[in-house]
C-alpha positions, 0 to 999 in steps of 0.5 A: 417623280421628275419629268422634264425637271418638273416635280410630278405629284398626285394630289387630291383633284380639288388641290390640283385645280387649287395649284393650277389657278394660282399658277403654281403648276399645270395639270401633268400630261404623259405624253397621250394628249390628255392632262391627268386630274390627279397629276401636277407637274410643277412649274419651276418657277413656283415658289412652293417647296417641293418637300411640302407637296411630296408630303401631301402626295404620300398622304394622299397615296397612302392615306 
């Protein structure tokens, strides 16, 4: 999903803190104050491709 015009992906949490210490992204609020673990929001400016990580959320959602 979009938010802010920021990718928004569910990922395994281990790959979320992977993309959060190399700055790729943080961890995606929904408004109620407290990052979601399994959530990231990309950052615009991150070099990976969007593609690649709406890939791994699907086979992470649907096993």
């Amino acid at each position: 999903m979009l938010s802010a015009g920021r990718l928004v992906v569910k990922l395994p949490r281990t790959r979320v803190d992977e993309l959060v210490a190399s700055g790729d992204g943080e961890r995606f609020d929904a408004g109620r104050g407290r990052p979601m673990r399994e959530w990231l929001a990309l950052d615009p400016g991150s070099p990976l491709p969007w593609s690649r990580l709406a890939r791994e959320a699907y086979a992470f959602v649907h096993g």
